[in-house]
VOGU-3710 file (C-alpha; in Angstrom, 3 decimals, decimal comma):
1> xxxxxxxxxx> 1,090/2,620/-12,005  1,185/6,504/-11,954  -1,517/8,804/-10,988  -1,630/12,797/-10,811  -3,770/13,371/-7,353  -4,282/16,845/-6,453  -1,304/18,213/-8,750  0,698/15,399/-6,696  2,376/12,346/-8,676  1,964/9,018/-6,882
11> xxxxxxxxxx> 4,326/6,461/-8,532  3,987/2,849/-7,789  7,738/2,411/-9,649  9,724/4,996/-7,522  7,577/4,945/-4,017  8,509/1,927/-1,660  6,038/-0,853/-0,392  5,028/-0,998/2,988  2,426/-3,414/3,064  0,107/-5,833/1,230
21> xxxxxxxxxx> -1,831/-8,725/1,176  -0,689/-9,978/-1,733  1,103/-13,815/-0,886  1,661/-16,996/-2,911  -0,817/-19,130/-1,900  0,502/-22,322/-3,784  -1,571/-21,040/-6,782  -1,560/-17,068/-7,244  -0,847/-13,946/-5,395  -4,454/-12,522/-5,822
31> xxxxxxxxxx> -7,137/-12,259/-3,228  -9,949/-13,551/-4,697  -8,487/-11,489/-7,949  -8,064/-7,875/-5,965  -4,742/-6,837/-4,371  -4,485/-3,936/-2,037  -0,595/-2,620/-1,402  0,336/0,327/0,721  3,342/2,253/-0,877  5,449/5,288/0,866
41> xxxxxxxxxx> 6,968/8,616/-1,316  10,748/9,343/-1,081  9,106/12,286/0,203  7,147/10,540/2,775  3,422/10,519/1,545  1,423/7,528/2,053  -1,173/6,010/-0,510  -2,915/2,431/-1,687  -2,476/1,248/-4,597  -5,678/-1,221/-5,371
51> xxxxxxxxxx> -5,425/-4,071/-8,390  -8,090/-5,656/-9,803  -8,449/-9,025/-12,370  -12,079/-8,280/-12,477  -13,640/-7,046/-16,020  -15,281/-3,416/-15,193  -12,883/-2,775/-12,430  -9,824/-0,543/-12,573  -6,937/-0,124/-10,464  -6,361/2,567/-8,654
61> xxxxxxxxxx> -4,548/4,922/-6,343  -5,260/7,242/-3,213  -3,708/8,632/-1,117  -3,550/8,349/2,766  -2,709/10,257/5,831  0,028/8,968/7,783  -2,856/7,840/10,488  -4,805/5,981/7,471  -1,638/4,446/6,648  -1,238/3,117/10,178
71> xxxxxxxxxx> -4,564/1,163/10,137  -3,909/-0,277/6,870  -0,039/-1,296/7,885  -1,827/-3,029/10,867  -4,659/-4,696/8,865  -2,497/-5,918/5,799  -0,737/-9,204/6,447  2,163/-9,113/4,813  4,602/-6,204/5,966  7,096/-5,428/3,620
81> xxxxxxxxxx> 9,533/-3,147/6,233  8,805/-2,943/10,074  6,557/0,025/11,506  9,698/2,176/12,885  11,329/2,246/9,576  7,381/3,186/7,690  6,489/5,755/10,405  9,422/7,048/11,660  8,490/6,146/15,635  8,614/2,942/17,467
91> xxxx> 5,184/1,222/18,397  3,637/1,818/21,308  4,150/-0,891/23,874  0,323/-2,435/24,952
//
């Protein structure tokens, strides 16, 4: 999916996942027929890219700030690259 935000393109083809909760569950990848992934820019702008199976629903994109980003890369279960190599920093030790 592409989407023109703010005079800023946001291309679900060229930008690289980061994190979803999409999974097979032994019979689909959708959550209850929505999908939320998190997807990072070449130039390193975050945004969510929402899917839908729902009639009346679209899909859509928007974008984050790199702290948004960092709540939804903590929240979404299945983490596509580790947090260093999304955000550039190593996690904080608790």
């Amino acid at each position: 999916m592409k989407a023109v935000i703010d005079g800023k393109l946001y291309d679900t083809d060229k930008a690289r996942m980061v994190a979803s909760d999409r999974y097979w569950d032994g019979s689909n990848w959708e959550r209850h027929g929505r999908n939320t992934m998190l997807y990072k820019t070449a130039k390193g702008a975050f945004f969510l890219h929402r899917t839908t199976q729902w009639q009346g629903e679209h899909e859509n994109i928007e974008p984050l700030s790199a702290d948004e980003a960092r709540e939804y890369y903590e929240r979404l279960p299945e983490q596509e690259i580790d947090f260093a190599e999304a955000f550039g920093v190593e996690p904080e030790e608790a």
